[in-house]
C-alpha positions as CSV (number, residue, x, y, z in Angstrom):
1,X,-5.8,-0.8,16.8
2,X,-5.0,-2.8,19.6
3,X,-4.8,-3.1,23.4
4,X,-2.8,-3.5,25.9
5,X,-4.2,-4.3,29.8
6,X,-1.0,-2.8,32.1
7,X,-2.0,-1.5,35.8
8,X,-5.8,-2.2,35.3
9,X,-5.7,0.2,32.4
10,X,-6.4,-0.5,28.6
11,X,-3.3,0.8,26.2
12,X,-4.1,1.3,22.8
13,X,-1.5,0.9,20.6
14,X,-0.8,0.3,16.8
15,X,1.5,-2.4,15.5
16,X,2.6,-2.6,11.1
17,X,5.9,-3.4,9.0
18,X,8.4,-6.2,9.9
19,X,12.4,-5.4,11.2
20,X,13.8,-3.6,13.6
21,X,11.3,-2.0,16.1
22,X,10.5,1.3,16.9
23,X,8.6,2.3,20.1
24,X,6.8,5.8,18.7
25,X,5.1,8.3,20.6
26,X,2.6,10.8,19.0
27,X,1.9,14.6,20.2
28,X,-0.7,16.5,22.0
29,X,-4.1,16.1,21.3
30,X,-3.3,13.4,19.1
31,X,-3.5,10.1,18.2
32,X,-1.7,6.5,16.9
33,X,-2.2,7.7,13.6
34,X,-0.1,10.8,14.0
35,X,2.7,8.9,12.3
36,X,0.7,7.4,9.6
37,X,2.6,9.6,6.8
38,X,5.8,9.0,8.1
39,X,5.4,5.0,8.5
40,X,3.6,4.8,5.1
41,X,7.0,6.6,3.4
42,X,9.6,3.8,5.0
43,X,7.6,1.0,3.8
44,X,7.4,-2.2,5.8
45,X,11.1,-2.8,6.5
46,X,10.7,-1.3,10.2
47,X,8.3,-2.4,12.8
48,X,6.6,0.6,13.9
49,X,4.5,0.1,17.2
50,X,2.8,3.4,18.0
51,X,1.7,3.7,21.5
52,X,-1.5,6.2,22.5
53,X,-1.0,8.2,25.6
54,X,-3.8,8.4,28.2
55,X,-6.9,9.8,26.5
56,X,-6.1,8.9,23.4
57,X,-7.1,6.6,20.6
58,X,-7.8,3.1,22.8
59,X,-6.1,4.3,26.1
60,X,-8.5,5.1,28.7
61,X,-8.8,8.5,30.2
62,X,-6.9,9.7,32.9
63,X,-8.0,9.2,36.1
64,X,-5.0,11.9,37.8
65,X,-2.4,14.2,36.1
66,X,-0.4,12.5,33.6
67,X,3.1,11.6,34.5
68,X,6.1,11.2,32.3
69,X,7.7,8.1,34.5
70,X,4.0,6.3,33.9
71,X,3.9,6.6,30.2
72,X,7.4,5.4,29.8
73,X,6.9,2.6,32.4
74,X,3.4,1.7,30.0
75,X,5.1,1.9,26.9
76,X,8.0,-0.5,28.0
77,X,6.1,-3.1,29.4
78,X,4.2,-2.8,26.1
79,X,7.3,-3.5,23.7
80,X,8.2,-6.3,26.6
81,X,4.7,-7.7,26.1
82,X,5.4,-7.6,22.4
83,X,8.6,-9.2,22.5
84,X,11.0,-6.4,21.9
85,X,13.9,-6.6,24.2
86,X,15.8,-3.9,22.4
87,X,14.2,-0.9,20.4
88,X,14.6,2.1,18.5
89,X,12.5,5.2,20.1
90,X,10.7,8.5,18.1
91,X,8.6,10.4,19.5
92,X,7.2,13.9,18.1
93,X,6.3,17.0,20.0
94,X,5.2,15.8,23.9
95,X,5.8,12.5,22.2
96,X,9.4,13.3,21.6
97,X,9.9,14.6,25.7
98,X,8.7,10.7,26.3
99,X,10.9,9.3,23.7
100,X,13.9,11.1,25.3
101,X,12.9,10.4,28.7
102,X,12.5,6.9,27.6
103,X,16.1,6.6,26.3
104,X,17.6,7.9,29.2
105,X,15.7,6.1,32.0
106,X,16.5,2.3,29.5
107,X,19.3,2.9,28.1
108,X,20.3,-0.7,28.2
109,X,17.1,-1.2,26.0
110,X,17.1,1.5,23.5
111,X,19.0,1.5,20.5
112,X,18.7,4.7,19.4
113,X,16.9,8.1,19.9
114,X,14.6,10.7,17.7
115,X,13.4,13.9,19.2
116,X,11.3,15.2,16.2
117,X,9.9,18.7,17.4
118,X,10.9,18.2,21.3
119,X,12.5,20.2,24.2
120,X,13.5,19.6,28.0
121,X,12.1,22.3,30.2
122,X,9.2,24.5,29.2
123,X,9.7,28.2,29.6
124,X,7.3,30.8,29.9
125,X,5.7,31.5,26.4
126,X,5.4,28.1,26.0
127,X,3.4,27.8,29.0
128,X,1.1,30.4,28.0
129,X,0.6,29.2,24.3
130,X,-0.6,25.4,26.1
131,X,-2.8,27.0,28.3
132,X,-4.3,29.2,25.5
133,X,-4.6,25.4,24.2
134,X,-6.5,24.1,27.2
135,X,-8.6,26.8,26.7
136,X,-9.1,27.1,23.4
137,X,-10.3,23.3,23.3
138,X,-12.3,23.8,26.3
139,X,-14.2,26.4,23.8
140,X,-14.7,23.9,21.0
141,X,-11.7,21.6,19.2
142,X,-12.7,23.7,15.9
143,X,-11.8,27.2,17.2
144,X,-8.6,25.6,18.1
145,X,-8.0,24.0,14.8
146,X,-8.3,26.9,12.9
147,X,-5.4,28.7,15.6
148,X,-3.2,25.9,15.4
149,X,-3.4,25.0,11.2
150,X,-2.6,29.2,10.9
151,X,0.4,29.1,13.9
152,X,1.2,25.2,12.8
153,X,2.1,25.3,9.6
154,X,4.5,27.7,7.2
155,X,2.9,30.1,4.8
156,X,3.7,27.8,1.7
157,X,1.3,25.0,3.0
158,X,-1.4,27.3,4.0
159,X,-1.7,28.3,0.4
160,X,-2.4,24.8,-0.6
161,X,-4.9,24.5,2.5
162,X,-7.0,27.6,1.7
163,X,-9.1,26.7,-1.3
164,X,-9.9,23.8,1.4
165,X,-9.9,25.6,4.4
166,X,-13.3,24.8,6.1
167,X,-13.0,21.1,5.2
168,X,-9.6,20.7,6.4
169,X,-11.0,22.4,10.1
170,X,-13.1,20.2,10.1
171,X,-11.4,17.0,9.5
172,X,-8.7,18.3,11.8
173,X,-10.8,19.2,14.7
174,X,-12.6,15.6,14.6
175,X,-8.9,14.3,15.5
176,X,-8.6,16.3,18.4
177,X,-8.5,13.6,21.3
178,X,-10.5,13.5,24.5
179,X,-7.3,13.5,26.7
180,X,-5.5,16.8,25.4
181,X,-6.4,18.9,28.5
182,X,-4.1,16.2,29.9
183,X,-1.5,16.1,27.5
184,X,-1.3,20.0,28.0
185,X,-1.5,19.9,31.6
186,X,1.6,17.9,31.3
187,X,3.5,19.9,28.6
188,X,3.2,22.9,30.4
189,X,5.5,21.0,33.5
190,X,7.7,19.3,31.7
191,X,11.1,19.5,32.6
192,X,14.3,16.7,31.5
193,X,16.7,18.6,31.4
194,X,18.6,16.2,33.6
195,X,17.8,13.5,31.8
196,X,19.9,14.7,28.6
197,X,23.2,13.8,29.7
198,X,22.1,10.6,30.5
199,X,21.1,9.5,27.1
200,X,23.9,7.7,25.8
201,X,22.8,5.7,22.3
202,X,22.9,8.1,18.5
203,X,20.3,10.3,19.1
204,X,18.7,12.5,15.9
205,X,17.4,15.5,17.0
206,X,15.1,17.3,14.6
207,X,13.4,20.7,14.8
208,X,11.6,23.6,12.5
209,X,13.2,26.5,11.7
210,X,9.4,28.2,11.4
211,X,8.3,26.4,14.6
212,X,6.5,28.7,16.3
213,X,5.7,26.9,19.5
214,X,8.7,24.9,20.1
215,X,11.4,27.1,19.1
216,X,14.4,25.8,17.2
217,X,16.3,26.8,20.0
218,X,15.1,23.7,21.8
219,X,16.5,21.3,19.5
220,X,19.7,23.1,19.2
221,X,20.0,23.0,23.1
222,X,19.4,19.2,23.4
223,X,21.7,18.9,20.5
224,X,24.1,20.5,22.4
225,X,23.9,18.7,25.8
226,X,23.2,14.9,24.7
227,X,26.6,13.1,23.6
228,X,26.4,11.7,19.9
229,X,23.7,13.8,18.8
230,X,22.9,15.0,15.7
231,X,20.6,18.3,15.1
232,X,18.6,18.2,11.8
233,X,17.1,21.7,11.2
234,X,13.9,21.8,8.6
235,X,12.3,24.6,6.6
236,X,8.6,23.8,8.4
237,X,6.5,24.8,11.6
238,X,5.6,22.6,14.3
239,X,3.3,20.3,12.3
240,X,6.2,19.1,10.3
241,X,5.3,15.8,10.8
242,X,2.7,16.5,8.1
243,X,4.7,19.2,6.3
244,X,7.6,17.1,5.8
245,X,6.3,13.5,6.2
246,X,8.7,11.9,3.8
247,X,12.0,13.7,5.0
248,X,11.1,12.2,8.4
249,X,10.6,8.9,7.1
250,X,14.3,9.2,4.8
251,X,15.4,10.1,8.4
252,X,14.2,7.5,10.5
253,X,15.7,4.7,7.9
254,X,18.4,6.0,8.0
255,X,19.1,6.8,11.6
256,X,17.6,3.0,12.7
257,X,19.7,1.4,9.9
């Protein structure tokens, strides 16, 4: 890991692979290595440069409620400290609400789009299922571990996980990051929906049929409203970015080729 020094504050960020750059942002609670899988299955032939919201990984704690015009104004001066004029953006779950925001607020920039898991306003049973998050967390990352594996993922993987079940809590919780009441806090405001038809490069927009937090219907609708998309619907739950990890990847290549 790496950091970045941008308004007094210390950005942690990730940088592997050669070629065209892509500016990714991870989820809630998480970290850089969120998108380890995905990288590790398009080899080295794309620069991946992961960027850690507040809280996270190397990024200092928020001092104030997160806001989406900071973290996009942080991750841009960080790909313009790295020497990438022009970039393809991915971002995954919260991460994916940045990486659209991100495209339609630098569109001069941005090459292309990936909403993996996203959406553009938050409605009222996603607002409860965060702050059941928040409080969950606030309880112990473990308790909420064991919610979100059993409402994250389809039945099929939860078969493979059960002979392993406590072990997997466990390594799961110990990811949980110290910012997530943050990164909830923020989720549960988020509204773009004006940003959509403002997003003007190929955007890929990819969602789980079995997502039980951020409903298909999400992608569908940004599908709908942002010119040259494409909608990509997958047989997994919201954690499809470990479900699926490889599928992502074939889809990445092939939407920054």
């Amino acid at each position: 890991m790496a950091v970045f020094q941008h308004r007094s504050r210390n950005i942690g960020y990730n940088v592997n692979g050669t070629g065209p750059a892509i500016l990714a942002f991870h989820g809630t609670t998480q970290s850089g290595n969120a998108w380890d899988q995905v990288r590790a299955s398009c080899g080295d032939d794309r620069t991946w440069v992961v960027f850690e919201f507040p809280g996270s990984g190397e990024s200092d704690m928020p001092t104030a409620p997160l806001e989406l015009d900071n973290i996009v104004d942080d991750a841009v001066a960080l790909m313009s400290n790295l020497g990438h004029e022009t970039f393809h953006v991915v971002g995954y779950s919260l991460g994916a609400v940045c990486a659209l925001h991100t495209a339609a607020l630098h569109s001069s920039r941005v090459l292309s789009v990936m909403s993996l898991c996203g959406w553009s306003q938050s409605d009222a049973r996603m607002r409860g299922t965060f702050d059941l998050w928040r409080r969950l967390i606030a309880i112990g990352p473990e308790l909420f571990i064991r919610y979100a594996l059993v409402d994250g993922y389809t039945p099929e993987t939860l078969e493979m996980i059960e002979p392993m079940w406590d072990g997997a809590v466990a390594l799961a919780a110990s990811t949980v990051q110290p910012g997530s009441d943050a990164h909830l806090e923020l989720d549960i405001r988020v509204d773009i929906e004006s940003d959509l038809p403002l997003i003007s490069m190929p955007c890929l927009v990819i969602g789980g049929l079995q997502d039980r937090w951020v409903d298909i219907t999400k992608s569908r609708h940004i599908s709908a409203i942002v010119p040259h998309a494409t909608l990509v619907e997958l047989p997994a739950g919201h954690l499809v970015i470990g479900e699926m990890a490889a599928d992502i990847g074939a889809l990445v290549l092939k939407h920054t080729s």
